[in-house]
C-alpha positions as CSV (number, residue, x, y, z in Angstrom):
1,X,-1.3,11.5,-9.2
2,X,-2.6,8.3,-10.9
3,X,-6.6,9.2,-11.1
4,X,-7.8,12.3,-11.7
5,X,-10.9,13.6,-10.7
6,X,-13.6,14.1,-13.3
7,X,-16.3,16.5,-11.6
8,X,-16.2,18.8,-8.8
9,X,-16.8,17.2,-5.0
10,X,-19.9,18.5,-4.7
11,X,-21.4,16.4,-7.9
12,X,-20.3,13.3,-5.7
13,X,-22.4,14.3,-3.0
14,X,-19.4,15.9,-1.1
15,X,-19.0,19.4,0.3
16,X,-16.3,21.6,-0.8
17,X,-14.6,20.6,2.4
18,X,-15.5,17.3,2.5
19,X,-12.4,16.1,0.4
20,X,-10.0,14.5,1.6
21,X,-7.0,15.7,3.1
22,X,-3.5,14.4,3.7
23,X,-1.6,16.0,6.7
24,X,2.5,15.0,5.8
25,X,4.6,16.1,8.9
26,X,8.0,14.6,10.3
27,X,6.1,12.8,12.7
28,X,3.9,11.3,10.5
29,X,1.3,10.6,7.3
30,X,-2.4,11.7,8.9
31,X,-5.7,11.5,7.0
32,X,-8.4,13.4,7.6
33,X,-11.1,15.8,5.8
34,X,-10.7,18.9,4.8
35,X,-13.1,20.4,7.2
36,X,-10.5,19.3,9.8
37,X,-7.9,21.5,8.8
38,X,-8.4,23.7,12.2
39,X,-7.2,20.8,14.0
40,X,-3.5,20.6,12.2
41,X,-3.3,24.6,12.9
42,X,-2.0,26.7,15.7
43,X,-3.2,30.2,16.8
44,X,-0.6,32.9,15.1
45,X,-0.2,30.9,12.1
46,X,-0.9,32.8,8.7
47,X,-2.6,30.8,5.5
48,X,-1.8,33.2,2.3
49,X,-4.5,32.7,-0.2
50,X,-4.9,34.0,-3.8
51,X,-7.8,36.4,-4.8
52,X,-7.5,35.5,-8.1
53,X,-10.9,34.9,-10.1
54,X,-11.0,32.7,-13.3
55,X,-11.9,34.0,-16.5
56,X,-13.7,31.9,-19.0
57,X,-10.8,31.5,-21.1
58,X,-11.8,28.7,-23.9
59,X,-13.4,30.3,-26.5
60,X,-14.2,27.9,-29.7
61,X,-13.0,29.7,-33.5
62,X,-13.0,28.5,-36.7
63,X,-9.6,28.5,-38.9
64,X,-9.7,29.4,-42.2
65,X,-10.2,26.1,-43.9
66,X,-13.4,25.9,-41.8
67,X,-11.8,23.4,-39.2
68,X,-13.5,23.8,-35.3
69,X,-10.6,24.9,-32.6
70,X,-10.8,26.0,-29.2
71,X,-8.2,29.0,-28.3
72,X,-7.7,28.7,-25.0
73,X,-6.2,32.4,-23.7
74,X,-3.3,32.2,-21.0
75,X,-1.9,35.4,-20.0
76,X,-2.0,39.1,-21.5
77,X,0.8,40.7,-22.1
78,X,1.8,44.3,-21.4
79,X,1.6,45.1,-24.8
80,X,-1.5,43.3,-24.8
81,X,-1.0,40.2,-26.9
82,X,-2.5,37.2,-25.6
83,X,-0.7,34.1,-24.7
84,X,-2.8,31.2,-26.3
85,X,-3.1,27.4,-26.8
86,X,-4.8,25.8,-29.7
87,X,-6.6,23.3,-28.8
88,X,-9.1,20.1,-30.6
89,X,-13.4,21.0,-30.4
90,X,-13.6,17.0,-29.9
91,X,-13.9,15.7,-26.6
92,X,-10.3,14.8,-26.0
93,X,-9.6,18.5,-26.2
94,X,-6.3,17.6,-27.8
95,X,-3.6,20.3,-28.7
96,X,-3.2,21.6,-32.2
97,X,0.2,21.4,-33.5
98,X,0.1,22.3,-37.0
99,X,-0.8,26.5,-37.0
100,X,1.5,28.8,-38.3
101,X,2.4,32.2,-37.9
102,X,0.5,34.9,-39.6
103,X,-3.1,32.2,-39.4
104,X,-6.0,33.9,-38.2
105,X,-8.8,32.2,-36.5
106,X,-12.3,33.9,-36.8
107,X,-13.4,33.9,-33.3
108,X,-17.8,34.8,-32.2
109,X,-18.7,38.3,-32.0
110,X,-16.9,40.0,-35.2
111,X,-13.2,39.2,-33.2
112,X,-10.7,37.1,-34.5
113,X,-6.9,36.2,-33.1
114,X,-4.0,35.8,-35.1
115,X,-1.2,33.8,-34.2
116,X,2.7,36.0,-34.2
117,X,5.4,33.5,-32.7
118,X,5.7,30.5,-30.8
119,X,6.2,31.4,-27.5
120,X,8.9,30.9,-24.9
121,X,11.0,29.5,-27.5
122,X,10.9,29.0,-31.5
123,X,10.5,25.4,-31.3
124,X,7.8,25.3,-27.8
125,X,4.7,23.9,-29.9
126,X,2.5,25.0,-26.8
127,X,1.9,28.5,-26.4
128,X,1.7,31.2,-29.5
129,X,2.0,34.8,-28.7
130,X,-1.3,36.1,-30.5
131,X,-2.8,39.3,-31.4
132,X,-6.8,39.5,-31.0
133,X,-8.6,41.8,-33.5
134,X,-11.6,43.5,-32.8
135,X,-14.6,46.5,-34.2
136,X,-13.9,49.6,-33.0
137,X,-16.6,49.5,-30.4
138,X,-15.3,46.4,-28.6
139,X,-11.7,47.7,-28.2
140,X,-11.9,49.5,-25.0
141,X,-13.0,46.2,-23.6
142,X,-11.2,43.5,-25.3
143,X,-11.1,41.3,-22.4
144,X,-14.7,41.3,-21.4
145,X,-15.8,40.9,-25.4
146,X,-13.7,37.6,-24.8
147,X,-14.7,36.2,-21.9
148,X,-18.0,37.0,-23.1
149,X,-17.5,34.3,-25.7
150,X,-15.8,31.5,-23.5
151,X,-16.0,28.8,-20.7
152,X,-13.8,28.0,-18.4
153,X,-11.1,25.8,-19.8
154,X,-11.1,22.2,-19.1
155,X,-9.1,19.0,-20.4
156,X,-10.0,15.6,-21.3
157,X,-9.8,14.4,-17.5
158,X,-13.1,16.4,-17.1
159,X,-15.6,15.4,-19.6
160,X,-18.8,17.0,-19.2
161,X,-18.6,21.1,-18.9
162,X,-19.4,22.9,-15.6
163,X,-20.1,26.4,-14.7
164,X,-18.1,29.1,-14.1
165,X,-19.1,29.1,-10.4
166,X,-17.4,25.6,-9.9
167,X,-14.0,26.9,-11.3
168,X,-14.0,29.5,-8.4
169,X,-13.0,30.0,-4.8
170,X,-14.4,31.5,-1.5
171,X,-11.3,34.2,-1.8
172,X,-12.0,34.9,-5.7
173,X,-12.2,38.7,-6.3
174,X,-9.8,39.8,-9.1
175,X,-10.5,37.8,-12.7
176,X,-7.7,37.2,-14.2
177,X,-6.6,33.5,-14.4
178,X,-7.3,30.9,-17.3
179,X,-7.1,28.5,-15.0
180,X,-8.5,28.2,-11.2
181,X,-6.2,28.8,-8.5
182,X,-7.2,25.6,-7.2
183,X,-5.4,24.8,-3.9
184,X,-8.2,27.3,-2.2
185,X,-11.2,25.5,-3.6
186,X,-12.0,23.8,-0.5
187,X,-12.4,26.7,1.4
188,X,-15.5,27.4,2.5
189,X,-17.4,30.6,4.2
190,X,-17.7,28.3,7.6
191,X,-14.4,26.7,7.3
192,X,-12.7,30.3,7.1
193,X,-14.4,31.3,10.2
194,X,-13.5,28.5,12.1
195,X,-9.8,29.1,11.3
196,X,-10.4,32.5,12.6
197,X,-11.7,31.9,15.4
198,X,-9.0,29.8,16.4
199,X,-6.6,32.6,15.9
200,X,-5.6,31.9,12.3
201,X,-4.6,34.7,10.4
202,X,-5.0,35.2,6.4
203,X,-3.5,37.6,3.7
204,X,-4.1,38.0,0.2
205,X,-1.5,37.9,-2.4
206,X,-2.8,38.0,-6.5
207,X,-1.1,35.5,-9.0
208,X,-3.3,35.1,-12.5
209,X,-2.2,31.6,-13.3
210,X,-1.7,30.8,-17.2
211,X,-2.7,27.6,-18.7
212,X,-1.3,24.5,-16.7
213,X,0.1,22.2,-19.8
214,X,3.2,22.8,-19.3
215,X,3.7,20.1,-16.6
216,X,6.2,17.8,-18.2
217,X,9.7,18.6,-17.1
218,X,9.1,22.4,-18.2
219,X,9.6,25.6,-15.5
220,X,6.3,27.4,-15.1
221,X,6.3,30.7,-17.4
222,X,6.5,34.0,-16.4
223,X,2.8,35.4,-14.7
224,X,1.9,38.6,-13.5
225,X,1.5,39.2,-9.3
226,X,1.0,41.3,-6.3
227,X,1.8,41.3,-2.5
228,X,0.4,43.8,-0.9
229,X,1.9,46.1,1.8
230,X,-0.1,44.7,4.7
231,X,0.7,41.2,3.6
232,X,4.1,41.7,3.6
233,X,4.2,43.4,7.1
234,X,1.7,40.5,8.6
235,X,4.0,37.6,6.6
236,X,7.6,39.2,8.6
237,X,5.6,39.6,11.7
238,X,4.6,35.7,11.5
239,X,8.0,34.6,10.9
240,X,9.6,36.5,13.3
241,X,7.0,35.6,15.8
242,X,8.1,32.2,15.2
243,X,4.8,30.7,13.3
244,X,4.2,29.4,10.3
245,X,3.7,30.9,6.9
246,X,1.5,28.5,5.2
247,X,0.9,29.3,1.4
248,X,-2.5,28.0,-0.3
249,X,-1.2,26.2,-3.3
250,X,1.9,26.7,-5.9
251,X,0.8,30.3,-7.1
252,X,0.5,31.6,-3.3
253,X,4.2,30.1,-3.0
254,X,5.4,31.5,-6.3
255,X,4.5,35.0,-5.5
256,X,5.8,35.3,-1.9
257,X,9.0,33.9,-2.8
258,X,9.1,36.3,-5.7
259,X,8.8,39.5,-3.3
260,X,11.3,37.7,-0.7
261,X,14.9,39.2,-0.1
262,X,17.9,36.6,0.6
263,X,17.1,36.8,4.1
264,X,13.5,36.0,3.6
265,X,12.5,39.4,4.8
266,X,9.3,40.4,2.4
267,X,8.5,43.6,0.7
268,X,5.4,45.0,-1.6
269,X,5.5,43.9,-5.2
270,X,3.2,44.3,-7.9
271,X,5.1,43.0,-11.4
272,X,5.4,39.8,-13.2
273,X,8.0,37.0,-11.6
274,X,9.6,33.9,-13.5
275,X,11.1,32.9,-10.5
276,X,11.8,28.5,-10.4
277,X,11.4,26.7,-7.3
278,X,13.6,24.0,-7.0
279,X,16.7,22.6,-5.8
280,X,18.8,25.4,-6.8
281,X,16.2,27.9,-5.0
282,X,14.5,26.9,-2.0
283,X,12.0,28.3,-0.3
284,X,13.1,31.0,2.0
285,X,9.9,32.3,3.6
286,X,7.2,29.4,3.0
287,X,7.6,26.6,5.8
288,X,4.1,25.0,5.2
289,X,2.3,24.2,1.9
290,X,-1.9,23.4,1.8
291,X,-1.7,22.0,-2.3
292,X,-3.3,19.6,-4.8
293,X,-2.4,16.3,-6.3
294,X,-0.2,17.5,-9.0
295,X,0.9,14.8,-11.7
296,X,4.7,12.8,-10.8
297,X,6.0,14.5,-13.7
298,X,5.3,17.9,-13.0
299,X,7.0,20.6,-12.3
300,X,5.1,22.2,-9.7
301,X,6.8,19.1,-6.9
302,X,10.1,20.6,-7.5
303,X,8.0,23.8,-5.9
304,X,6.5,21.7,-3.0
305,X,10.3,19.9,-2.4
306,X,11.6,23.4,-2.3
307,X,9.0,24.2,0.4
308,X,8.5,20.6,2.2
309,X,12.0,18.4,1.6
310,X,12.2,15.4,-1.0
311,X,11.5,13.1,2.0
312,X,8.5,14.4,3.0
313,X,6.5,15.0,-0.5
314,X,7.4,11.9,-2.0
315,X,6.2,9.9,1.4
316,X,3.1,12.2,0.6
317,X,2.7,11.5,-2.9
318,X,3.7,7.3,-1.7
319,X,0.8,7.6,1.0
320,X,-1.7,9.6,-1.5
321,X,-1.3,7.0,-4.6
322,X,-1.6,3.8,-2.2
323,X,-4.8,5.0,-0.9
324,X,-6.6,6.6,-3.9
325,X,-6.4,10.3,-3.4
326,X,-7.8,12.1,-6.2
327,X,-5.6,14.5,-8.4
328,X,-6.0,18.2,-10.3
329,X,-8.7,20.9,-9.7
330,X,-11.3,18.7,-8.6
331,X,-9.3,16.3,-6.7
332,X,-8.2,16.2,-3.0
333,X,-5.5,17.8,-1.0
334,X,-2.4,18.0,1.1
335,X,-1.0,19.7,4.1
336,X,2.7,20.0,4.4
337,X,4.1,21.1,7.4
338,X,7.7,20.6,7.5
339,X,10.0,21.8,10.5
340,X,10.0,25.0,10.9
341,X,13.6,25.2,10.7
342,X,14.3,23.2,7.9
343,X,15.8,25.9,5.3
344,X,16.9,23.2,2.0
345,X,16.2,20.0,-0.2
346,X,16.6,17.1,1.8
């Protein structure tokens, strides 16, 4: 997406559901609102959303030779390091490329976070695996003392800061992402009832999304998720009733295809998944999409390809750039609805 958007809808006089939306189907490129989603809907179709809150992750340190930094916090670990990325106090929020292992930044509130190893790889100059050090009396709540400290993390697209509130969605319940599940912000309290009412069923899964840098050519890391039992009972039920199985954005789609068998049948899961959406692996139980305006060099549209066909998303992305639809968290969204039986990459 060429233009991103630089404040939330409702700062340009829009509701949450007034956005725009792009309905891509075989049939045809439609353009509507977001309110109107009811209309592209059929009764016994099932919209998985994520219930995953956002946590202010940015949290501004100082390194030892007195330099500003932001630490923006990604993921925690099962051992309970932090995934982190260093990144500029100035207003271009630029990354930080020179730390090294073994610096410790001095963080508010008597914690500070040392850096251990670049993480996935040695030479990834993204993401260090960190360590965050804290008084006795703040250990049994590490997470809280951080979040405590921090704002939501934004990037240079976004210039002035916004409150937490705006970095959440109707279905947040469970903090845990650095960075808003965003597919779902347009969802409003109304909206949701509407889509009941016209016999649209939903089903929580939870995905904490990590930091979303990692956009150029580079598979999404490894994050932590759950499907719950009645979610995977009411996704088989859908499919076998014929109807769609619509995912609310790239983390919705992630963790269903994670719990999936090679026959698409669903079970429980509750672990972490590093599962790649792509050519190789298409989606075997998604067969609709509701996303954002991801950038062209991305690798979540290998995800949406592996849900929607080549054809179809880059006729999407065609439609969405020639008529101005705005991009990332903010920005304005798409339906995908391929055929129901298409089952690979175009």
């Amino acid at each position: 997406m060429r233009t991103a958007a630089s404040q939330p809808p409702e700062a340009r006089g829009l509701a949450r559901d007034g956005i725009r939306l792009l309905v891509a189907t075989p049939d045809g490129l439609r353009h509507a609102a977001f309110a109107d989603l009811p209309r592209f809907l059929t009764a016994g179709d099932l919209l998985v959303v994520n219930t995953s809150a956002t946590i202010p992750a940015a949290v501004d340190g100082r390194r030892a030779d007195g330099r500003p930094v932001t630490v923006d916090f990604s993921t925690e670990l099962d051992d309970g390091c932090w995934l982190a990325e260093l990144r500029e106090s100035s207003k271009d929020h630029a990354r930080v490329l020179d730390g090294i292992a073994g610096e410790t930044i001095a963080l508010p509130g008597s914690l500070s976070v040392s850096l251990l190893y670049r993480y996935p790889e040695p030479d990834s100059d993204r993401l260090w695996a960190t360590t965050v050090n804290a008084p006795p009396e703040v250990k049994g709540d590490l997470r809280g003392a951080l979040v405590a400290s921090g704002r939501p993390i934004r990037y240079s697209y976004v210039p002035d800061p916004w409150p937490l509130e705006a970095y959440q969605t109707v279905f947040s319940a469970d903090p845990g992402s650095a960075e808003m599940p965003s597919a779902g912000r347009p969802f409003t309290g109304n909206l949701v009832a509407r889509l009941i009412a016209g016999g649209v069923l939903f089903a929580p899964i939870t995905l904490h999304a990590g930091v979303a840098s990692l956009e150029t050519h580079e598979p999404p890391l490894p994050e932590r998720y759950r499907v719950p039992e009645l979610t995977a009972r009411l996704v088989n039920l859908t499919k076998e009733s014929g109807h769609r199985v619509i995912a609310v954005g790239t983390t919705c789609t992630r963790a269903i295809e994670s719990a999936a068998d090679a026959r698409g049948r669903l079970s429980a899961e509750d672990g972490w998944t590093d599962l790649v959406l792509g050519h190789d692996r298409p989606a075997r139980v998604v067969n609709g999409l509701v996303t954002g305006w991801h950038d062209p060099e991305a690798s979540h549209l290998a995800l949406l390809q592996a849900v929607a066909g080549t054809t179809l998303v880059r006729a999407a992305y065609a439609e969405a750039d020639r008529t101005g639809y705005l991009g990332h968290e903010f920005g304005d969204s798409c339906l995908l609805l391929p055929p129901l039986s298409r089952r690979s990459l175009d």
